[in-house]
N, C-alpha and C positions, 0 to 999 in steps of 0.2 A: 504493500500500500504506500509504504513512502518514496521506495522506488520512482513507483508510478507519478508520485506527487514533484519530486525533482523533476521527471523529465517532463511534465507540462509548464513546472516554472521556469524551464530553461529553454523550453518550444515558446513560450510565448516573449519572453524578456529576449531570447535571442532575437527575434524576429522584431523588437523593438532598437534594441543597441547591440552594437558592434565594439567591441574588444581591440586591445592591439595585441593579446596573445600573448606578450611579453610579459604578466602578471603571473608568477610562482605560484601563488594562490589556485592559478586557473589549470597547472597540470596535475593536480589530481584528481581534477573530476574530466579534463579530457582524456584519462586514465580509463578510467571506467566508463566515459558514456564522447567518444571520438566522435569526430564529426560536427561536435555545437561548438558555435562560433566564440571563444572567453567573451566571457563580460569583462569593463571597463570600471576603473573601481568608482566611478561615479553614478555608471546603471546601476549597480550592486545594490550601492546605498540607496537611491531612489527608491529600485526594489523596495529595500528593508522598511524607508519608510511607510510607502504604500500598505503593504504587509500589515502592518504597523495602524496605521492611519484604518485601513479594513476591520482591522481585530477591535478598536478602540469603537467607533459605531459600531458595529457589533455587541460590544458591551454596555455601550450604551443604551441599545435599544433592550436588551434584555435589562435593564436598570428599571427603566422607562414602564417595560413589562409587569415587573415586581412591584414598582411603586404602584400602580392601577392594581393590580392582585391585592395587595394592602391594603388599597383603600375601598375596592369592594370587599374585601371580610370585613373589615369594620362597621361599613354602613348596615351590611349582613347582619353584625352582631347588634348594632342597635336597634336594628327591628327586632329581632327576637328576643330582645330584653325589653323593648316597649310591646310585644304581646304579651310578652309573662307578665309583667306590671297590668296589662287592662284584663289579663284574666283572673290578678290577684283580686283586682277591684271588683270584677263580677262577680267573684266567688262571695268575699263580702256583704255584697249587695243583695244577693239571693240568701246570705243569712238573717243579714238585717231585715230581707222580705220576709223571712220564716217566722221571724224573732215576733216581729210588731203585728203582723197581718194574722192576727188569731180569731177566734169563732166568738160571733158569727159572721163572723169575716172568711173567706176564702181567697187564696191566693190562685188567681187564674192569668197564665203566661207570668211576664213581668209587671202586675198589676193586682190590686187588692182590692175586692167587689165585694159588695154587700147586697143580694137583690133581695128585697122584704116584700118576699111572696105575696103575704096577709092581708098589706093594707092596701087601702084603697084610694089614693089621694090625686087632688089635682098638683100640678106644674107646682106652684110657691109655695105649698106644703111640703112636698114633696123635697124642694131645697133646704127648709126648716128641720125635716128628717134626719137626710145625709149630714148639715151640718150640726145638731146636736149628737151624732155619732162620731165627729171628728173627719167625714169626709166632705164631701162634695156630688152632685148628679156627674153620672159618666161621663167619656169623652174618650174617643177612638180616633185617631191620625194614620192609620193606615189600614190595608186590607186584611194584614194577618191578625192586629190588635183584633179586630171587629169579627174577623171567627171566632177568634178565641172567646169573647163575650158571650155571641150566640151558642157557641160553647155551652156556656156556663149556663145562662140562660134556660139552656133545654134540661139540663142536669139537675138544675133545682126543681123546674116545672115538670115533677115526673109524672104529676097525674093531669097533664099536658089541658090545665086549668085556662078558661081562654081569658087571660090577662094583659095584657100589653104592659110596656116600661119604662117610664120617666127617665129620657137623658138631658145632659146638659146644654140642647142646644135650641136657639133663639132665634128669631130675626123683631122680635118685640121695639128693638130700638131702632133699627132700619128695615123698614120692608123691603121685604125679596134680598137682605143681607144676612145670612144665616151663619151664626157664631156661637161657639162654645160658651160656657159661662167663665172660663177659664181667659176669655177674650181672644182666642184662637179661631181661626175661619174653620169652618167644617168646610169637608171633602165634598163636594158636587155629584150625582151622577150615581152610574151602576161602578161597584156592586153592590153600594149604600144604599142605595133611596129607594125603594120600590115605585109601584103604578098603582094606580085607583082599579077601580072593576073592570072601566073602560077603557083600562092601558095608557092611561096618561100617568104622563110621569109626574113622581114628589118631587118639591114640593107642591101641591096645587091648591093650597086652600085661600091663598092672598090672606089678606086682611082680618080674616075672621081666626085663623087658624095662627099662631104665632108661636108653640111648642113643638120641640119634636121626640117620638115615642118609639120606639120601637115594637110597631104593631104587628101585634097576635095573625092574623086572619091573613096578614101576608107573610107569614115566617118567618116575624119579627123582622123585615128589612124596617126600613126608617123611613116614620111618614110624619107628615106636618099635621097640627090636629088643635082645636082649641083647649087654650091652657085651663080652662076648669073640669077638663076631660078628666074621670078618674080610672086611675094606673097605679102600678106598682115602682115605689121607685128603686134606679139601681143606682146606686150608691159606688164613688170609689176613694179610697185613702190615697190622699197623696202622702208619697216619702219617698225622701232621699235614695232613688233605687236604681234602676241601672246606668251605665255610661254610654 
């Protein structure tokens, strides 16, 4: 192999400079490989620099290599140490759920409901209920919260009593602007709101209708309905719970 390596450095440097032969240096390798023309002791050194000058970017790019290697484990490492941190936090947070969220309370997903089967109440009752229990009327921000509920929902009504559900949301202060009591915008639209009989979409009561329930007769989707309607309310604990 190294054989082979002299005779291409000496195929191509011959073929760049010419020698005058007279260099001592140069009869022992026209010894063994006759025929190439001596180098001059100025190609020689060229050579060497080159040589030289090649091996040096070379190691530099492998430098260049290892610094990027470096600095992706690192940022590697810090992600995985800000997972472990927010799964420390969730673990936490699903105790502190456990802890605080006790009977008749039910801890349903990341959230803590109370639906009070029994009674009977309109809309501001209903908020008078939840908050002398320490909660509030419900409130769902996305589609999986909102099975989950219905969830629950069906679980407590097991003798599938036709009751509907006081949640927390409004448009009492702006019509046709419908909001949490939390001050948050409720979601619009399917898979939330149901239809009337006639297929027209909730909300559709205007003016008359300024509560929304989670009605019985449509599988509890969510319909607009007048606030002295009496329902059951569901209740939820706010606490400090997941990240």
């Amino acid at each position: 192999m190294m054989k082979m390596l002299v005779v291409m450095v000496m195929v191509v440097t011959g073929a760049l400079c010419e020698g005058s032969g007279s260099d001592p240096s140069q009869q022992g390798i026209n010894q063994y490989y006759p025929g190439f023309t001596p180098l001059s002791e100025n190609c020689t050194q060229s050579l060497v620099e080159l040589l030289l000058l090649r091996q040096e970017v070379h190691l530099s790019r492998l430098l260049d290599t290892e610094i990027k290697a470096a600095s992706s484990l690192t940022t590697l490492t810090d992600t995985v140490n800000q997972l472990k941190d927010a799964l420390l936090i969730r673990q936490q947070a699903k105790e502190t759920l456990q802890e605080e969220c006790t009977s008749p309370w039910s801890v349903v997903g990341d959230n803590c409901l109370l639906l009070a089967i029994g009674e009977r109440l309109n809309w501001a009752q209903s908020l008078q209920f939840c908050a002398a229990r320490g909660g509030r009327l419900a409130a769902y921000h996305d589609a999986n919260t909102y099975a989950e509920f219905l969830g629950y929902i069906n679980a407590v009504n097991t003798e599938n009593t036709a009751v509907d559900a006081w949640i927390g949301g409004t448009d009492e202060a702006i019509e046709g602007v419908w909001q949490w009591v939390t001050g948050e915008a409720m979601l619009k639209g399917p898979p939330f709101w149901g239809s009337t009989n006639s297929y027209k979409a909730e909300p559709s009561g205007g003016r008359n209708e300024n509560c929304a329930i989670l009605y019985f007769p449509d599988k509890y989707y969510t319909h607009d309905i007048t606030c002295n309607h009496k329902a059951a309310p569901l209740c939820q604990k706010d606490l400090p719970l997941m990240p």
